[in-house]
VEXKE-979625 format. One record per residue (C-alpha): residue number from 1; residue in three letters; x, y, z. Coordinates in pm, 1 decimal. Example, Ala and Ser with C-alpha at 12.3 -4.5 7.8 and 13.67 -1.06 7.14 Angstrom:
# residues 2
1 / ALA / 1230.0 / -450.0 / 780.0
2 / SER / 1367.0 / -106.0 / 714.0
END
This chain:
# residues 342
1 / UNK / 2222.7 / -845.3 / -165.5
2 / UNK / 2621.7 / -867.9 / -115.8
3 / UNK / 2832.8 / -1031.4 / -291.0
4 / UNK / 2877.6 / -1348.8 / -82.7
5 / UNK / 2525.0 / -1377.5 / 1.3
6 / UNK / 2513.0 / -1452.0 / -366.2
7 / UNK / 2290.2 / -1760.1 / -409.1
8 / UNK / 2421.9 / -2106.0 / -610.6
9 / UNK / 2046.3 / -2164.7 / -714.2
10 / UNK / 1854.6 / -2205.1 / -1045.1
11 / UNK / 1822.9 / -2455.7 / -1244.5
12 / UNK / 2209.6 / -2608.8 / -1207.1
13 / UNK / 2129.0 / -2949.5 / -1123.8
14 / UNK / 2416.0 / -3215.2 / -1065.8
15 / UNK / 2284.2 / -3618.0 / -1128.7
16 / UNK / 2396.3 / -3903.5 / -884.2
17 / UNK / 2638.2 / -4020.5 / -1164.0
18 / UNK / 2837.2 / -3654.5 / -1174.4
19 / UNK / 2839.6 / -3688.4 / -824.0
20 / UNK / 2925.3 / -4064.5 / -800.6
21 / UNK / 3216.1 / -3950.7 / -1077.0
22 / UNK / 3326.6 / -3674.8 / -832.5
23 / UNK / 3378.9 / -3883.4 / -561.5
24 / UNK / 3579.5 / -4088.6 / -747.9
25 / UNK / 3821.7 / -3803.4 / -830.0
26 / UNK / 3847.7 / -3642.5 / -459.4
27 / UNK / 3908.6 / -4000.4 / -380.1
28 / UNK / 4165.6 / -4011.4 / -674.9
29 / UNK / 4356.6 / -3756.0 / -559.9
30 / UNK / 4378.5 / -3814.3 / -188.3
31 / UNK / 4487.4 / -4172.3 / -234.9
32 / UNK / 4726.2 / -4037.9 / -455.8
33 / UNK / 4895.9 / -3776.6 / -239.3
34 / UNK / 4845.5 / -3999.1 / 34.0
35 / UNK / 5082.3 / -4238.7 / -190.4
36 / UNK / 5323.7 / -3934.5 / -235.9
37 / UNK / 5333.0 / -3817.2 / 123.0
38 / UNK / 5440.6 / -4193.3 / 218.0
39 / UNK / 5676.1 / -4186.2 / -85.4
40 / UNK / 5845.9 / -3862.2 / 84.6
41 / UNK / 5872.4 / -4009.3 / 446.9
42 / UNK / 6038.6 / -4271.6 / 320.0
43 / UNK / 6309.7 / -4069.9 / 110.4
44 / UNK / 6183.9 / -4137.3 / -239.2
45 / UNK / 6094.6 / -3778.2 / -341.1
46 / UNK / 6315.8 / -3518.8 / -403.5
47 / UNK / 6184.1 / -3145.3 / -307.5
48 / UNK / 5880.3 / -3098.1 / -105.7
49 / UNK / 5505.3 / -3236.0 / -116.8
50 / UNK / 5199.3 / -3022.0 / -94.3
51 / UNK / 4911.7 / -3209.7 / -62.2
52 / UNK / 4511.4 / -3058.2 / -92.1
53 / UNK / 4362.1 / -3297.0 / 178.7
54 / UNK / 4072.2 / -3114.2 / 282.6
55 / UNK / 4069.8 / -2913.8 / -38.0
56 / UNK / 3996.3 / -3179.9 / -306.4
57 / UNK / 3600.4 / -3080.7 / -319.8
58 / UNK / 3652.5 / -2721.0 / -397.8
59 / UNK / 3957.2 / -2792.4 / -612.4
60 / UNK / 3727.1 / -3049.9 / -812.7
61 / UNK / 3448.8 / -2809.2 / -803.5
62 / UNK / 3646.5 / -2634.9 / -1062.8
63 / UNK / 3873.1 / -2815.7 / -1254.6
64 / UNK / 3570.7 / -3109.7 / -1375.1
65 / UNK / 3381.7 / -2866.0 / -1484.1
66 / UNK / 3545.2 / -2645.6 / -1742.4
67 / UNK / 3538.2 / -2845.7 / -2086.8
68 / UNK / 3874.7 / -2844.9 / -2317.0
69 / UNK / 3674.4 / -2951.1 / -2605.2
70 / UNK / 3547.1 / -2570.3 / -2522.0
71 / UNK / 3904.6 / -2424.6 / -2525.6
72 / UNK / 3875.8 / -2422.4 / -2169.7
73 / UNK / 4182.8 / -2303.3 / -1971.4
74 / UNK / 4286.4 / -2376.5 / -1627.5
75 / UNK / 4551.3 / -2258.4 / -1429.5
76 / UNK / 4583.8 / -2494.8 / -1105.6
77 / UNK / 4794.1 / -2441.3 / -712.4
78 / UNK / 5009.8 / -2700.1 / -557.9
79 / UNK / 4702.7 / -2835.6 / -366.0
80 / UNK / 4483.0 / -2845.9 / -656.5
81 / UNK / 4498.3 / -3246.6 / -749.5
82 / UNK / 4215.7 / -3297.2 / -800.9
83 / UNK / 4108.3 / -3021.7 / -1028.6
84 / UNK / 4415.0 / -3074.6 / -1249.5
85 / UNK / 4306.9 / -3445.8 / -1255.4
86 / UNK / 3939.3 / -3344.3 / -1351.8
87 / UNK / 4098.0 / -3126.4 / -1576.9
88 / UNK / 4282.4 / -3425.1 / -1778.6
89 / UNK / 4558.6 / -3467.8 / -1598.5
90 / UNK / 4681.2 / -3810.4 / -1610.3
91 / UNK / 4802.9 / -3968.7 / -1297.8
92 / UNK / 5134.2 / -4039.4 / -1460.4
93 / UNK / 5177.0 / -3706.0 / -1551.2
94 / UNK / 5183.2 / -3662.1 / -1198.6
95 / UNK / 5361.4 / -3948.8 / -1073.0
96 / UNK / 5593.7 / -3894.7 / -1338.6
97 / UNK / 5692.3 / -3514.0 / -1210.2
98 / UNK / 5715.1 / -3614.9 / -844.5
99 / UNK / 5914.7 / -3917.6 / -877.9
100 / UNK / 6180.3 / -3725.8 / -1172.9
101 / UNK / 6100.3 / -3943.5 / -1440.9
102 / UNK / 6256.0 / -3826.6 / -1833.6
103 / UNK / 5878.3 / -3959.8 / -1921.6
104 / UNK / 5681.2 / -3671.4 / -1747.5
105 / UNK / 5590.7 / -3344.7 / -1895.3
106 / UNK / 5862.3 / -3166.2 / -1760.2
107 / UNK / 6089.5 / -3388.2 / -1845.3
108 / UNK / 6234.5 / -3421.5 / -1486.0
109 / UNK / 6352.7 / -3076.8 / -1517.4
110 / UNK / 6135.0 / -2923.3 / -1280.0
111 / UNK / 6003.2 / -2935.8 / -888.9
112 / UNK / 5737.8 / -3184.8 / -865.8
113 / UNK / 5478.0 / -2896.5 / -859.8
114 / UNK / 5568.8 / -2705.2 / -1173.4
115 / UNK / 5391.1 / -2890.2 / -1380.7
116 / UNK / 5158.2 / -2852.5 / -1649.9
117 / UNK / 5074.2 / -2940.5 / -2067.8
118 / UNK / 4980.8 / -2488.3 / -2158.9
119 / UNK / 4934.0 / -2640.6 / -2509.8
120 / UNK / 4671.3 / -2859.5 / -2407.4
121 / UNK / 4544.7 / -2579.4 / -2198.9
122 / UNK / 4695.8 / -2624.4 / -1826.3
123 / UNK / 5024.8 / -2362.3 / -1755.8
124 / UNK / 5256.1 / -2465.6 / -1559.9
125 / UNK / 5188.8 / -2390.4 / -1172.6
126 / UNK / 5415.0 / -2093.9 / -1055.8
127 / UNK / 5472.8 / -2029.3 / -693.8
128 / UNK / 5463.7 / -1646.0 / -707.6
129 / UNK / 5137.7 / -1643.3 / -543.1
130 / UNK / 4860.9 / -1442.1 / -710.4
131 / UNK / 5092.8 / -1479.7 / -1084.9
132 / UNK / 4898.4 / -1713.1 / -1233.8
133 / UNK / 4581.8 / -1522.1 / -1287.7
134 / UNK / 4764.0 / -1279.2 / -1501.7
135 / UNK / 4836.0 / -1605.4 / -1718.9
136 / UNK / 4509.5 / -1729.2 / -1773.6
137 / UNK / 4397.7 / -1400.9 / -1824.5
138 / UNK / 4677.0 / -1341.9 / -2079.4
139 / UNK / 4566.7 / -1665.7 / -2258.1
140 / UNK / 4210.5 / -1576.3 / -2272.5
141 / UNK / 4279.1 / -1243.8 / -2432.0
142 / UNK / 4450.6 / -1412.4 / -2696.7
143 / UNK / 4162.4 / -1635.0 / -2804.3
144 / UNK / 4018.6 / -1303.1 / -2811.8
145 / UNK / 4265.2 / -1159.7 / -3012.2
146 / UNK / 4219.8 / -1467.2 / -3253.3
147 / UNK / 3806.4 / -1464.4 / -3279.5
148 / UNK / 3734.2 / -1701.1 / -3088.8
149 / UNK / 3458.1 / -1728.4 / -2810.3
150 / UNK / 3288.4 / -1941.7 / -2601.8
151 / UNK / 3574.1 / -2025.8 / -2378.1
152 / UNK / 3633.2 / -2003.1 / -1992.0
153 / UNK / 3934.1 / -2000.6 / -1828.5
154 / UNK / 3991.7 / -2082.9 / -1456.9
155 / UNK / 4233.2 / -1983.4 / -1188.3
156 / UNK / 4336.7 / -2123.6 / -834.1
157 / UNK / 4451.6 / -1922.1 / -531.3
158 / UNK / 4403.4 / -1908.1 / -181.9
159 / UNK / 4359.8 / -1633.9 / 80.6
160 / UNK / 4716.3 / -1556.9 / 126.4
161 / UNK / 4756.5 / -1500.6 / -239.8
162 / UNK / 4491.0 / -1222.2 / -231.6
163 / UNK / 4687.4 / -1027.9 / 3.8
164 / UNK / 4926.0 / -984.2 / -337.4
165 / UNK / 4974.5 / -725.2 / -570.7
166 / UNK / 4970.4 / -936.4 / -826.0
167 / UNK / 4610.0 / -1110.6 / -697.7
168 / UNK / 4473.2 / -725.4 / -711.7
169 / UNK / 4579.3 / -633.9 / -1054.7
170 / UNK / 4504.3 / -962.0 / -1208.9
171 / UNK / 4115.3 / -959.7 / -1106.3
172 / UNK / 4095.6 / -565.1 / -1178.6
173 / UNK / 4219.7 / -619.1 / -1513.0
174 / UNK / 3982.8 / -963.4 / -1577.6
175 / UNK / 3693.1 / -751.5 / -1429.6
176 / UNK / 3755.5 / -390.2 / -1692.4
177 / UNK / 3827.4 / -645.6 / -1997.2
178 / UNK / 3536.4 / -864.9 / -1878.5
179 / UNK / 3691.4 / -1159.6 / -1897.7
180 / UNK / 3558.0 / -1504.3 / -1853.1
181 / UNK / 3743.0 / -1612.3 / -1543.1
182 / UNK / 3647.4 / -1836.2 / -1296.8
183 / UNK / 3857.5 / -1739.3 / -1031.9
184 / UNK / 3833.4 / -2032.1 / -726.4
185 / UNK / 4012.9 / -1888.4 / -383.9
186 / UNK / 4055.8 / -2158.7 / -112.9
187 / UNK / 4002.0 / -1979.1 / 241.5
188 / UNK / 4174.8 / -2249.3 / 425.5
189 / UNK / 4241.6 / -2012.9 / 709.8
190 / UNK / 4620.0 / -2006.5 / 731.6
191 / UNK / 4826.6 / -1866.4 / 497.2
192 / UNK / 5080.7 / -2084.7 / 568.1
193 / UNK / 5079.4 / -2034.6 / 968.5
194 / UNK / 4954.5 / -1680.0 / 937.9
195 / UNK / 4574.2 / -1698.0 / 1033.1
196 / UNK / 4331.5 / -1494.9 / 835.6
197 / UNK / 4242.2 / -1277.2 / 1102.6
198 / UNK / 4632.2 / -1129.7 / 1082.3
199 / UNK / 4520.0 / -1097.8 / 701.5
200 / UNK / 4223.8 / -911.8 / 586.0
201 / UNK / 3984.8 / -708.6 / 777.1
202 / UNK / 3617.0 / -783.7 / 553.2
203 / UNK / 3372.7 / -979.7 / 704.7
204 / UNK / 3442.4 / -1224.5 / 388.6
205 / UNK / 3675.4 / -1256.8 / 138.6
206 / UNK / 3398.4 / -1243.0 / -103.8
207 / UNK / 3293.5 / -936.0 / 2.2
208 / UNK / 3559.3 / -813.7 / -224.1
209 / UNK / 3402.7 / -941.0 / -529.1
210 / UNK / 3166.0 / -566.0 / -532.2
211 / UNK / 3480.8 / -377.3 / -535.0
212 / UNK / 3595.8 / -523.9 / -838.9
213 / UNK / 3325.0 / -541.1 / -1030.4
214 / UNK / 3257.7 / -898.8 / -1003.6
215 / UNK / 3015.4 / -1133.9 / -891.6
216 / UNK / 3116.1 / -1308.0 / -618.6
217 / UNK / 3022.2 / -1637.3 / -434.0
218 / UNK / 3100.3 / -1774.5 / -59.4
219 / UNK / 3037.2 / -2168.9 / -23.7
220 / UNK / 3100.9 / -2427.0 / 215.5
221 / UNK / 3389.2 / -2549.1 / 78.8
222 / UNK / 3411.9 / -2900.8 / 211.3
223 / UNK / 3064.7 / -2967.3 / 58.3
224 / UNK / 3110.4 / -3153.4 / -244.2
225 / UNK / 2766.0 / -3094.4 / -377.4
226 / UNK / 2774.8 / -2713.3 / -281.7
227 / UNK / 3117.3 / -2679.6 / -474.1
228 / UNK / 2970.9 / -2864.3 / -806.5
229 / UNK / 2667.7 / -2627.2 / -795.3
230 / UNK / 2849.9 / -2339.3 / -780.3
231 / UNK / 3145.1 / -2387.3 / -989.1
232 / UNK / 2882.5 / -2497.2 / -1288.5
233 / UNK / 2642.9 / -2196.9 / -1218.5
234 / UNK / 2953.9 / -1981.4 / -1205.5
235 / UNK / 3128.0 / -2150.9 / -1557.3
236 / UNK / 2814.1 / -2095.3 / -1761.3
237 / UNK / 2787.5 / -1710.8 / -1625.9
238 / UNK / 3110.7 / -1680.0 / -1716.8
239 / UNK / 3090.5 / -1867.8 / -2103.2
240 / UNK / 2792.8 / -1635.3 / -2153.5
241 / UNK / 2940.3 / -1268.2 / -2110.0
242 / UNK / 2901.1 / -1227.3 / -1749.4
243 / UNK / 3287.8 / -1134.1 / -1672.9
244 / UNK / 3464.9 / -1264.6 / -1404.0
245 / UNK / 3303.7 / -1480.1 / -1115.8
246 / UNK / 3484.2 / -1485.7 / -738.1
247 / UNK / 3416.0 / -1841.2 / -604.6
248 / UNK / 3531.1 / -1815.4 / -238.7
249 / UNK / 3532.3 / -2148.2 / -11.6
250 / UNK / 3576.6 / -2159.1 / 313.7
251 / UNK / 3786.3 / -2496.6 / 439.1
252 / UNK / 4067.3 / -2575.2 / 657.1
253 / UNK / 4353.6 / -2735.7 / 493.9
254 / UNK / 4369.1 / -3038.8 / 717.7
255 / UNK / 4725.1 / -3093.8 / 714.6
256 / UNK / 5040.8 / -2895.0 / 739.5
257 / UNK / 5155.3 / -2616.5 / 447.7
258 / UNK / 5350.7 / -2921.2 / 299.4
259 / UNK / 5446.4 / -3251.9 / 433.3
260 / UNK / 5726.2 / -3114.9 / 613.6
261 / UNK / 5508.0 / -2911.5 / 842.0
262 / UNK / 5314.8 / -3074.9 / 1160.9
263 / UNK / 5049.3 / -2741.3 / 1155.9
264 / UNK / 5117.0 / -2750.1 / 1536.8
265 / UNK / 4968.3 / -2351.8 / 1455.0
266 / UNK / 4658.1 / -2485.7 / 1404.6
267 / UNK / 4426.8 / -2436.0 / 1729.7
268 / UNK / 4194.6 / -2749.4 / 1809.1
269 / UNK / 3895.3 / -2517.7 / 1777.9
270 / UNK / 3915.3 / -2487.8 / 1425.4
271 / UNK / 3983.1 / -2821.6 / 1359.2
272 / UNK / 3629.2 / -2898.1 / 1522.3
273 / UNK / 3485.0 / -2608.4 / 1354.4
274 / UNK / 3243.8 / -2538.4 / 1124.0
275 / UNK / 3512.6 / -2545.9 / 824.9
276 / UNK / 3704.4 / -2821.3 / 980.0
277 / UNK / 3508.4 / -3126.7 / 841.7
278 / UNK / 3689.1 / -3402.4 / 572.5
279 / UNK / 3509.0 / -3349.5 / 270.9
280 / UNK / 3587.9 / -3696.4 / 147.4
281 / UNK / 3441.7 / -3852.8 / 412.5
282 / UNK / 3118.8 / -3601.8 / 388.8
283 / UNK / 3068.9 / -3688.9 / 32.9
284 / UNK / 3094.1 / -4083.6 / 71.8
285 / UNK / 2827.0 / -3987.2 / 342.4
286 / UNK / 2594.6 / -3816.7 / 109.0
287 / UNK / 2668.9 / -4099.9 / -165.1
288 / UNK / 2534.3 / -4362.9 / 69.1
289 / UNK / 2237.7 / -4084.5 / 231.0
290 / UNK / 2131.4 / -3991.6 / -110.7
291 / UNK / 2115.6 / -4343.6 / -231.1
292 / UNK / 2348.1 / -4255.2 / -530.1
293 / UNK / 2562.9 / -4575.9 / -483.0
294 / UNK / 2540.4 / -4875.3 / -224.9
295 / UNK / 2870.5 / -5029.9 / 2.0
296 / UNK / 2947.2 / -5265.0 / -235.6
297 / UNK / 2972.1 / -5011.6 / -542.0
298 / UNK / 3181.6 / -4739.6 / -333.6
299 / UNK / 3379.0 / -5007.4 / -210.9
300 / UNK / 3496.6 / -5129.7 / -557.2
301 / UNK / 3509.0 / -4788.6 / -685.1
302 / UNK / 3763.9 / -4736.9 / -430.6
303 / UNK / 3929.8 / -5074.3 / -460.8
304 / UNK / 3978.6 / -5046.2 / -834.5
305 / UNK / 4162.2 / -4656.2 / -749.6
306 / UNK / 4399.0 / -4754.9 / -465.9
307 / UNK / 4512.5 / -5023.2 / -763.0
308 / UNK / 4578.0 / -4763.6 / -1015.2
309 / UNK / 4751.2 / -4546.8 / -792.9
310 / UNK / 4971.1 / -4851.3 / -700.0
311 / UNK / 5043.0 / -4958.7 / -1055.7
312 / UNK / 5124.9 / -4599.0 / -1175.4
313 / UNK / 5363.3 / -4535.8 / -923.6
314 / UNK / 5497.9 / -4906.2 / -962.3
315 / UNK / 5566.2 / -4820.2 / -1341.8
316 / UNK / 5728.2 / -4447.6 / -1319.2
317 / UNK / 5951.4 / -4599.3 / -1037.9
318 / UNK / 6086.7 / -4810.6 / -1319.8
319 / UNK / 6147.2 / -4525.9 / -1564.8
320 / UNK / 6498.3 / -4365.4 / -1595.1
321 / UNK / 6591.2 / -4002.7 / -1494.6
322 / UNK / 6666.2 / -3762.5 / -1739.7
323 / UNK / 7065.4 / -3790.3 / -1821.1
324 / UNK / 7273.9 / -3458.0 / -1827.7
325 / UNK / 7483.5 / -3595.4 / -2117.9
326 / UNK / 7186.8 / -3648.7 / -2345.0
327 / UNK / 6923.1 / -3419.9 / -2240.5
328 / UNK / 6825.8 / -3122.6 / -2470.4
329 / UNK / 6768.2 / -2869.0 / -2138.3
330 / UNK / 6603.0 / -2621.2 / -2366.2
331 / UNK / 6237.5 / -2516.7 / -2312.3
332 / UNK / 6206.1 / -2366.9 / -2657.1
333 / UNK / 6358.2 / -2423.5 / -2981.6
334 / UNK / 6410.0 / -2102.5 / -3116.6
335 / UNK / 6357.3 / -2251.8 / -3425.5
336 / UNK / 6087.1 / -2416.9 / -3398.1
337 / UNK / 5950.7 / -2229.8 / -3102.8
338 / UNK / 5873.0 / -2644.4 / -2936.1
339 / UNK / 6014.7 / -2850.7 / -2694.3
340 / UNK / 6331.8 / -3149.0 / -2835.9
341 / UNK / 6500.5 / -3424.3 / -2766.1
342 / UNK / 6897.8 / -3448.8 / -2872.9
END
C-alpha cells in the first residue's frame, strides 16, 4: 500500500456537534477575512492580506484538533485562519495585528501575518517558506529535553514550500528523531502562479511520505469531514510514538496569492475541477444532508458570527497605534528574557 493510499479509517469517529462546531469556525474565519479583504480595498490595512478561502477545512482539520492543555504546539501559514482560531486564537488577536493596534500581540510592530503567542504554544508565522517546521520541531525536542511527553506539535505548509531546502531537512530530521509532528501541506495547485505540474514530478505529493520515513496521507481537502478524520487519526498516531505523519490535501486556493492578485493564472478547468469546490458551502451542505442542524440553527449560528466579527473590528478600530516616543521596541529583555512596556 503507498503512502497516499493510506486509509483515514478505524474507529476515529467525529459527532454532529464537532462537526456543527467546525462549521462554525470555517465560517469564522471566512467572514473574517472576508471583513479584512473589504477592510484592504477600502485603504484601511496597511501591508498585504492573505486570505485561506478555500483552505479553511484543511486548515481547521488541524489546528481544532491538537489540545494545549496537552502541550500541544502549532505552527500556522498566512492562510491558516482558521486553524490558528481553532487553535485559541482570539479574533482580536487577529483584528488587532491587521488593523496595527498597540493592543495586539505584536504590539503593532509587525506585518499583519507575523503573528503568534510561542509561550502559549503558537510561533510566530515566518514567511521563509518551509522554516517553520524546523521551529516546531525545535520546540518539541525541548519538551523532550525537559521529560515531558504526550505532546504533538503541528506544522502548516503548502506545495511550494516543499520544493525548499528547508521543507526537506525539517521532515528528515522530525522523521530520524521520531518526532510527533503533524505536518499538514495544502496542495492548492499554484505556488503562487507556478502550477504544480512546473513543480514536482510524483504522482502525489504524498508519495513522498515513504522516502522519509513517514506515514503519509492524501485527502480531499475541501471535505470538511474527510479533513477532521484524518487530522484526529493522524494526532493520536502521532501522541502515541508513531513519528511524524504527512497530511497532504488537495484544494485550490479559490482566490488570488493575496488580495492584491486577480489569479487571472488560474485556468477555468480547475476551477470546475475535482479540487475546485468551496468547502464552506460543502459542509453547510452536509450539515443540513446529515441532519446535524436545521435552517434556522445554521442561520443563527451564522447571524450571531457575522456580529462578532463586526463588533471586534468595530472595537480595535478604536484602539490607538503604538507611539514611537513611548514604545519599548524590544522583543526581549535581556534581563528578564520577556517582552516590556516603558
Amino acid at each position: 500500500m503507498s503512502a497516499r493510499d493510506f486509509p483515514a479509517t478505524g474507529s476515529v469517529t467525529i459527532s454532529a456537534d464537532a462537526f456543527v462546531r467546525a462549521y462554525r469556525g470555517v465560517f469564522t474565519a471566512r467572514t473574517f477575512e472576508d471583513k479584512i479583504s473589504a477592510l484592504y480595498r477600502g485603504g484601511k490595512i496597511v501591508g498585504g492580506v492573505y486570505v485561506g478561502r478555500g483552505q479553511e477545512a484543511f486548515s481547521y482539520g488541524l489546528g481544532g484538533q491538537l489540545d494545549r492543555s496537552l502541550g500541544d504546539v502549532y505552527s500556522p501559514l498566512i492562510r491558516d485562519q482558521a486553524g490558528r482560531g481553532a487553535f485559541g486564537e482570539s479574533l482580536l488577536d487577529a483584528a488587532r495585528t491587521y488593523l496595527g493596534s498597540v493592543e495586539g500581540p505584536m504590539r503593532g510592530r509587525d506585518g499583519n501575518i507575523h503573528r503568534g503567542r510561542p509561550a502559549e504554544g503558537m510561533p510566530a508565522m515566518i514567511s521563509h517558506l518551509g522554516a517553520s517546521i524546523s521551529v516546531i520541531n525545535g520546540m518539541l525536542m525541548a519538551k523532550r529535553f525537559r521529560g515531558l511527553s504526550g505532546f504533538v506539535g503541528g506544522a502548516s505548509a503548502g506545495d511550494g514550500a516543499t520544493s525548499t531546502g528547508a521543507f526537506h531537512e525539517a521532515l528528515n530530521q522530525a522523521a530520524v528523531e521520531k518526532l510527533p509532528l503533524v505536518l499538514a501541506v495544502a496542495d492548492n495547485q499554484f505556488a503562487y502562479s507556478t502550477p504544480t505540474s512546473h513543480q514536482y514530478a510524483c504522482a502525489d505529493l504524498a508519495d513522498r511520505a515513504a522516502g522519509y520515513g513517514v506515514t503519509g496521507y492524501s485527502i480531499d481537502g475541501t471535505d470538511l469531514m474527510e479533513c477532521l478524520l484524518t487530522f484526529r487519526q493522524a494526532i493520536a498516531r502521532a501522541r502515541a510514538g508513531g513519528g511524524p505523519q504527512l497530511v497532504v490535501g488537495k484544494l485550490l486556493r479559490l482566490s488570488g496569492h493575496g488580495e492584491h492578485d486577480d489569479a487571472s493564472y488560474v485556468p477555468e478547468e480547475a476551477r470546475a475541477g475535482k479540487w475546485g469546490g468551496d468547502c464552506l458551502a460543502l459542509a453547510r451542505e452536509r450539515v443540513l444532508a446529515e441532519g446535524y442542524a436545521d435552517e434556522t440553527a445554521l442561520l443563527a449560528l451564522e447571524e450571531e458570527v457575522q456580529e462578532l466579527v463586526e463588533t471586534t473590528v468595530a472595537t480595535v478600530q478604536g484602539e490607538e497605534a503604538p507611539d514611537p516616543a513611548r514604545e519599548n521596541w524590544r522583543t526581549l529583555s535581556t534581563a528578564r528574557l520577556a517582552e516590556g512596556h516603558f
